[in-house]
Structures are given as structure tokens and as C-alpha cells.
C-alpha positions in Angstrom: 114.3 169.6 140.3 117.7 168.6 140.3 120.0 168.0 143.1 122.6 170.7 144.2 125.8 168.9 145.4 128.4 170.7 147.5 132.2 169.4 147.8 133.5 168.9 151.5 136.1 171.9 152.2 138.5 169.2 153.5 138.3 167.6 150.1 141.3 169.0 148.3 141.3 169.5 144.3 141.8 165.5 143.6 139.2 163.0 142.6 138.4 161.9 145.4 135.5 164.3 147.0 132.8 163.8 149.4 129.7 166.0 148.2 126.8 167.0 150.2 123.3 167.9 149.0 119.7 168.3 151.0 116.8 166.0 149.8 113.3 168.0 149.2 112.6 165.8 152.5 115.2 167.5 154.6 117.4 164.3 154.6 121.1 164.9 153.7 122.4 163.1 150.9 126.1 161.8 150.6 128.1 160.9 147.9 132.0 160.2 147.0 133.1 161.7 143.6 134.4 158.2 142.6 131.2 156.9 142.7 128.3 159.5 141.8 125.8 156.9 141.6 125.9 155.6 145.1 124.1 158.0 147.5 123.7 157.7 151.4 120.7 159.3 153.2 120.9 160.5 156.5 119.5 163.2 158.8 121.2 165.6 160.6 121.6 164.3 163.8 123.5 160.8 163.1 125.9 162.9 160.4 126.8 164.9 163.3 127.2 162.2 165.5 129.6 160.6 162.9 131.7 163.6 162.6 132.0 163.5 166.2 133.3 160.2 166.0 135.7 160.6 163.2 137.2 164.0 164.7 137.9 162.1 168.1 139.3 159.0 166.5 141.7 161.8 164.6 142.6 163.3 167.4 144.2 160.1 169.1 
């Protein structure tokens, strides 16, 4: 099965993309365009708490 990546909608046309894919687990997987090869895996909960973070530190 292969993996179905999605590109952030905040990531413009450029390079430089985050892309987001579910595991057959349920985990998230992250990756940056730049380097395809290196994949984070996370769950729900802590990318949310993340974005929470990074959208408050934006906002400052």
C-alpha cells in the first residue's frame, strides 16, 4: 500500500512543503518536501497541541 501524502495549504507553490499522510495505524506522518526521506510520527493530539503553540507564538 503506498502512502498518500497531502501538501499543507499554507505551503505555497515553492520547494519547500510540509506534507501530511495517515499511517495504516492511525498515526500521522510528517514530512518536509526537502527531505522526503525523513518522516515524523505523531498522533493527533500532540500535532494539535503544536499547532496551538506555533499559532500563539505567531500571534505575538
Amino acid at each position: 500500500m503506498s502512502t498518500h501524502w497531502q501538501k499543507s495549504t499554507y505551503s505555497g507553490d515553492a520547494s519547500n512543503c510540509v506534507n501530511i499522510a495517515t499511517a495504516p495505524t492511525g498515526h500521522l506522518l510528517l514530512r518536509e518536501s526537502d527531505t522526503p526521506a525523513t518522516i515524523l510520527t505523531t498522533t493527533p493530539a500532540p500535532l494539535r497541541s503544536l499547532i496551538q503553540t506555533l499559532k500563539g507564538a505567531k500571534a505575538k
